[in-house]
N, C-alpha and C positions, 0 to 999 in steps of 0.2 A: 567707615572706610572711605576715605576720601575717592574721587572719581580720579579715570587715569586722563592726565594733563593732557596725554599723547592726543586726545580725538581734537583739542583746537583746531580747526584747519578742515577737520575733517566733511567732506561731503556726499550728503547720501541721493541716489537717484529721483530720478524727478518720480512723481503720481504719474498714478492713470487719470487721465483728464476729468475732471470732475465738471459737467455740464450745468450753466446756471439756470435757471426754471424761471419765470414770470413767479409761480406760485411759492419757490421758495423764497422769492424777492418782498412778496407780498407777508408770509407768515413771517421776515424774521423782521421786516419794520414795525408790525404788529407785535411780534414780542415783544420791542423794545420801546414801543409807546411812540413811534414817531409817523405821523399821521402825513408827512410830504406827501403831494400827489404823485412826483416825479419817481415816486417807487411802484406807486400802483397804478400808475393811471398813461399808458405809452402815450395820447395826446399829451398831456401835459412833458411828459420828456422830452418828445417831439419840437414842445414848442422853445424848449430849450436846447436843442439844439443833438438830443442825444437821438441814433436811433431806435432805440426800444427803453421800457423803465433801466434807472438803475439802482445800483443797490447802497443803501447806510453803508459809512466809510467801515462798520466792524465789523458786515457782514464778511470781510478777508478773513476772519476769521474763523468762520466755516469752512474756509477750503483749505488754510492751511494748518486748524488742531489735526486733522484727520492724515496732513502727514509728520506732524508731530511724534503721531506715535512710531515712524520708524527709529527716532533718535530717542526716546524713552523708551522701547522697548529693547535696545539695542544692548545685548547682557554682556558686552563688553565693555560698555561703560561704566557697566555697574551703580547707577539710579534706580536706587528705592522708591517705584511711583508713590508706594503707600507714603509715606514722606513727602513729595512733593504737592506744594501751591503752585501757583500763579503769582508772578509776583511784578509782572510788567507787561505790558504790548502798545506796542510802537506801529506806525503804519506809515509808509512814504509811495505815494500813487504819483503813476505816470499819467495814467487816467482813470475814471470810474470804474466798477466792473458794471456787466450791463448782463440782461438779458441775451441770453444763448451763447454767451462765452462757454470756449470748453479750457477750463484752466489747469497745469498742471502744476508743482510745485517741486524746490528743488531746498533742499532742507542743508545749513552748514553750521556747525559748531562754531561760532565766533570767539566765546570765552567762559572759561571753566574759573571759577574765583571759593575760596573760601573768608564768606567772612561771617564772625563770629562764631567758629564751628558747622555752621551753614553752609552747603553748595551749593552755587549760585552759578547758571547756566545760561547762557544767549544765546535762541537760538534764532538765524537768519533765516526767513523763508522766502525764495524768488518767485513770485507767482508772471506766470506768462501766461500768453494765449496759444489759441489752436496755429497760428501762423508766425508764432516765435517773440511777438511780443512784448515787451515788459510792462505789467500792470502796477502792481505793486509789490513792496518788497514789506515783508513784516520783520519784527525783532520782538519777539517773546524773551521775558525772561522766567525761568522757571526756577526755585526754592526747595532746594532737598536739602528739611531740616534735620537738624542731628537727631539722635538717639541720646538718650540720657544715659549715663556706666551700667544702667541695672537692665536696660532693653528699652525703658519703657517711655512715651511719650511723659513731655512734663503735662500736656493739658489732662493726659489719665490719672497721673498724680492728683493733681488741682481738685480733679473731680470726687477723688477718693478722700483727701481731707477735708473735703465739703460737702460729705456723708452721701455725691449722687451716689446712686447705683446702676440709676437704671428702672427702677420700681420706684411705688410708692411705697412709704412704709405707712405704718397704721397710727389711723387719724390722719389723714392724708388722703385727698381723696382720691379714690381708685384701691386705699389700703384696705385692709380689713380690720 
């Protein structure tokens, strides 16, 4: 069922501030293997000129999946999450985010498209600060892929003419 065109345009309220941490600063550059001092280490931001660490340009992405889920949960639009990827994100900064920002975000449907059978969704997200701000602005795009006529995804198909199941079968190990 395709999604209703009508929500382009549409914008949902901002979050409740989401407060950035030194510690979440610290775990998600370590997630992502990037060892800059200037996230861990406030001398070194310091000497750059920021006043406390700041954060990898994708950590915006922590503040703003979390209000993603007002526009995918939104069952007037009708977005099958099971169905949807990820299928793009875009970042455009005013400035860093930094330690003890309190951010909130303000979420807008930019564009509903089908292609291929495929819904294909943009979604805008404004992130400000606690004094009005503009930090950064994201542009996700999100991938709600079709249904096959019979219900079923093609990759279950795939898997079932390719004997997975799921199990081992026998002689296999784990089979009996």
């Amino acid at each position: 069922m395709p999604l209703d065109q009508s929500f382009v345009g549409r914008s949902y309220p901002p979050t409740e501030p989401y407060e950035v941490g030194r510690e979440k600063i610290r775990e998600f550059a370590e997630a992502i293997g990037d060892p800059n001092p200037v996230y861990t280490d406030p001398e070194a931001a310091k000497a750059l000129g920021y006043p406390d660490v700041i954060a990898p340009p994708t950590f915006a992405f922590v503040v703003t999946f979390r209000d993603s889920s007002s526009v995918v949960a939104d069952p007037e639009l009708g977005l099958d999450y099971s169905r949807v990827v990820h299928g793009d994100q875009k970042f455009a900064y005013s400035r860093p985010v930094r330690a003890g920002d309190r951010l909130t975000v303000t979420s807008h449907i930019d564009a509903i498209k089908s292609l291929a059978g495929n819904e294909v969704v943009t979604v805008r997200g404004e992130v400000h600060d606690e004094h009005g701000e503009h930090v950064v602005t994201a542009l996700t795009t999100l991938v709600a892929r079709k249904a096959e006529a019979d219900g079923t995804d093609e990759a279950d198909r795939t898997d079932e003419a390719d004997g997975a199941s799921g199990t081992a079968g026998a002689g296999e190990e784990g089979g009996e």
